[in-house]
Backbone as JSON, one array per atom type, in Angstrom:
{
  "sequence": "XXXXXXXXXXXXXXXXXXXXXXXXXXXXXXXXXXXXXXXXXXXXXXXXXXXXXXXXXXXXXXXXXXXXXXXX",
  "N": [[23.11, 2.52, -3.0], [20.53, 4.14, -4.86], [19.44, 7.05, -6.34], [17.02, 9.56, -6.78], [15.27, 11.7, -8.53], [12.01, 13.63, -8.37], [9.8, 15.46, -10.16], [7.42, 17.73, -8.31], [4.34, 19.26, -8.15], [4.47, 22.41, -6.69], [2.54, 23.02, -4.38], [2.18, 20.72, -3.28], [4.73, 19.61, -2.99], [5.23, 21.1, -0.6], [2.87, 19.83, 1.2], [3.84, 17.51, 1.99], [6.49, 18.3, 2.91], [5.07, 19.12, 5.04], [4.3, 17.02, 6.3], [6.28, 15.06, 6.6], [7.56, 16.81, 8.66], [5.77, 16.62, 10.62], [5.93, 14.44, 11.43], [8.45, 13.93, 12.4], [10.69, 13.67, 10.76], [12.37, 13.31, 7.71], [11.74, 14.76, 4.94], [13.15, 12.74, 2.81], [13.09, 10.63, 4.27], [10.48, 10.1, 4.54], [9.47, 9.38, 2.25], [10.72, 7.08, 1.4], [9.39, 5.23, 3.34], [6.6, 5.47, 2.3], [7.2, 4.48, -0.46], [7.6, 1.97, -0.01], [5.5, 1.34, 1.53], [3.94, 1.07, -0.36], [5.15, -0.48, -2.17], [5.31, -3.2, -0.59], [2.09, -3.01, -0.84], [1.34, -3.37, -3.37], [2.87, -6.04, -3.74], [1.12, -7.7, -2.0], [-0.91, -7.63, -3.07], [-0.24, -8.82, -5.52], [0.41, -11.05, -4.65], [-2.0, -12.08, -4.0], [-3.41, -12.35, -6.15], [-2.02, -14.35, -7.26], [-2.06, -16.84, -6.01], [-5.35, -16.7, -6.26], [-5.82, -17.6, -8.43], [-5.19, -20.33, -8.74], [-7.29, -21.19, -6.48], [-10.07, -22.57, -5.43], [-13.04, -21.47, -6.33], [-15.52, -21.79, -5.56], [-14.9, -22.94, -2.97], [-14.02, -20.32, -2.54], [-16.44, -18.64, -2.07], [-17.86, -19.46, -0.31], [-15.92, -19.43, 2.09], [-16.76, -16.55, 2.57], [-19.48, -15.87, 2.22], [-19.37, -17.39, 5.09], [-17.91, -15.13, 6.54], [-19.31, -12.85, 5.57], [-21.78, -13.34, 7.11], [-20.63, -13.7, 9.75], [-19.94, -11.04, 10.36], [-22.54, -10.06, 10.8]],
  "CA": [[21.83, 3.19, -2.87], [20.18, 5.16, -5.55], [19.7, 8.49, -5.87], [15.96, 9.55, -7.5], [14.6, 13.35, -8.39], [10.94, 13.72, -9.12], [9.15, 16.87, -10.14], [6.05, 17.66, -8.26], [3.97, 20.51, -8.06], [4.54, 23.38, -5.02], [1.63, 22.47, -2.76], [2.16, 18.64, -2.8], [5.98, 19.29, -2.16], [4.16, 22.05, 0.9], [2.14, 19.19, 2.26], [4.4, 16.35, 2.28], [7.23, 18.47, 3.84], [4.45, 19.24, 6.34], [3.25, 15.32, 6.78], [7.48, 14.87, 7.1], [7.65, 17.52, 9.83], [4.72, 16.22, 11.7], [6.34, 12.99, 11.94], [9.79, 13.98, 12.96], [11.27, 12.51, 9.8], [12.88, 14.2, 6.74], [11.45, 14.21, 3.38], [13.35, 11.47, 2.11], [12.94, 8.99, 4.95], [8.75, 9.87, 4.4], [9.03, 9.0, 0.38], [11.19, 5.9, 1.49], [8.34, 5.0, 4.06], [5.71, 5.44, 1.78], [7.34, 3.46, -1.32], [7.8, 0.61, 0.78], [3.92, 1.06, 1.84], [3.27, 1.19, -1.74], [5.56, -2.05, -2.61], [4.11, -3.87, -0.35], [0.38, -3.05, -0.96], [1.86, -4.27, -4.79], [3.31, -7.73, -3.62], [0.23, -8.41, -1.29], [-1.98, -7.82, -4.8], [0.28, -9.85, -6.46], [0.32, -13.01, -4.39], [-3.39, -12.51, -3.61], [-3.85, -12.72, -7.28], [-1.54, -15.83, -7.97], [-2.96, -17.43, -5.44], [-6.63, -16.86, -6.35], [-5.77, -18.08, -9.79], [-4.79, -21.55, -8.04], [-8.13, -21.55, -5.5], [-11.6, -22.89, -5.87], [-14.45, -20.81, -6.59], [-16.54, -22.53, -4.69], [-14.67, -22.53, -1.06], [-13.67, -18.53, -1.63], [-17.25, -18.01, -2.36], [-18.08, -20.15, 1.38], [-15.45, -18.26, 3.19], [-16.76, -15.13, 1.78], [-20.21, -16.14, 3.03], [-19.35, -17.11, 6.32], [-17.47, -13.68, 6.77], [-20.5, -12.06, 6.03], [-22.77, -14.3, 8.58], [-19.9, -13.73, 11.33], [-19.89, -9.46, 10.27], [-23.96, -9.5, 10.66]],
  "C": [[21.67, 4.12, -4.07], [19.4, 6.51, -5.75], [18.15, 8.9, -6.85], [15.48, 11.09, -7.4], [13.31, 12.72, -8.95], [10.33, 15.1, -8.78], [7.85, 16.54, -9.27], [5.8, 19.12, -7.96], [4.05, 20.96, -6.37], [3.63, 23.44, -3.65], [1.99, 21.48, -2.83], [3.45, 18.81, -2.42], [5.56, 20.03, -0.45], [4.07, 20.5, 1.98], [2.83, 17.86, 2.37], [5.68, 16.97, 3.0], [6.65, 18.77, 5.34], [4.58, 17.74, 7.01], [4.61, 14.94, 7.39], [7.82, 15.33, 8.61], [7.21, 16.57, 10.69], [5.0, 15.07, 12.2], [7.71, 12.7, 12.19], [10.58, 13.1, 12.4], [11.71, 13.26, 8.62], [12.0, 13.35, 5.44], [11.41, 12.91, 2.91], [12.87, 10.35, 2.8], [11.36, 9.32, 4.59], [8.81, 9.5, 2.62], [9.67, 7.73, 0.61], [10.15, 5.06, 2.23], [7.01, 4.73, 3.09], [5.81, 4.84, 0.73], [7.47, 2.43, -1.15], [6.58, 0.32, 1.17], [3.45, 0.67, 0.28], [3.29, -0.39, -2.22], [4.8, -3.2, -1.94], [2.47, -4.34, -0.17], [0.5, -4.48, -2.73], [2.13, -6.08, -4.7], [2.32, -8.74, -2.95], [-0.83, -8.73, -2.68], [-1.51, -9.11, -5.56], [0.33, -11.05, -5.97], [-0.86, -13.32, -4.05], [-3.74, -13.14, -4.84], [-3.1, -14.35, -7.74], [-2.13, -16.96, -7.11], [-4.47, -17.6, -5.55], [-6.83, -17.55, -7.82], [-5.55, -19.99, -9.45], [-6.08, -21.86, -7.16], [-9.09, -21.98, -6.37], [-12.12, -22.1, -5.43], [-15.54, -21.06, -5.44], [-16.01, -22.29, -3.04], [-14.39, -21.17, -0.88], [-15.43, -18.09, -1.85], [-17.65, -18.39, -0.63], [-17.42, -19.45, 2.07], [-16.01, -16.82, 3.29], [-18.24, -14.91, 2.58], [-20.3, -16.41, 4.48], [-18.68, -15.74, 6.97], [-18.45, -12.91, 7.19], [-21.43, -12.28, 7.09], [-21.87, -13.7, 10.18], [-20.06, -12.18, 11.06], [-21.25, -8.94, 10.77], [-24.78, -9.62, 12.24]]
}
């Protein structure tokens, strides 16, 4: 396991030891929690994108349309 310092300024360390508190969780496990939210926001981007590079135009524009029709 590796071991990581990062500076941040005195309110943002404040309100993230609060957000920690509030969720009956220490610091670290809430920055481990939240880089793992992060990574995977990253890997969902990334296979949306390799995948849309591989689709047709044409049927994401149709799904995209019926979306809207079924939202209205």
């Amino acid at each position: 396991m590796a071991t990581l310092t990062i500076r941040l300024p005195d309110d943002k360390h404040f309100r993230l030891k609060a957000l920690a508190q509030s969720r009956g969780i220490s610091i670290n496990k809430l920055m481990e929690e939240l880089s793992t939210l992060a990574i995977a926001e990253f890997d969902a981007q990334t296979r949306f994108q390799a995948l849309a590079i591989q689709g047709d135009v044409a049927k994401g524009l149709e799904v995209l349309d019926r979306l809207d029709a079924f939202n209205q």
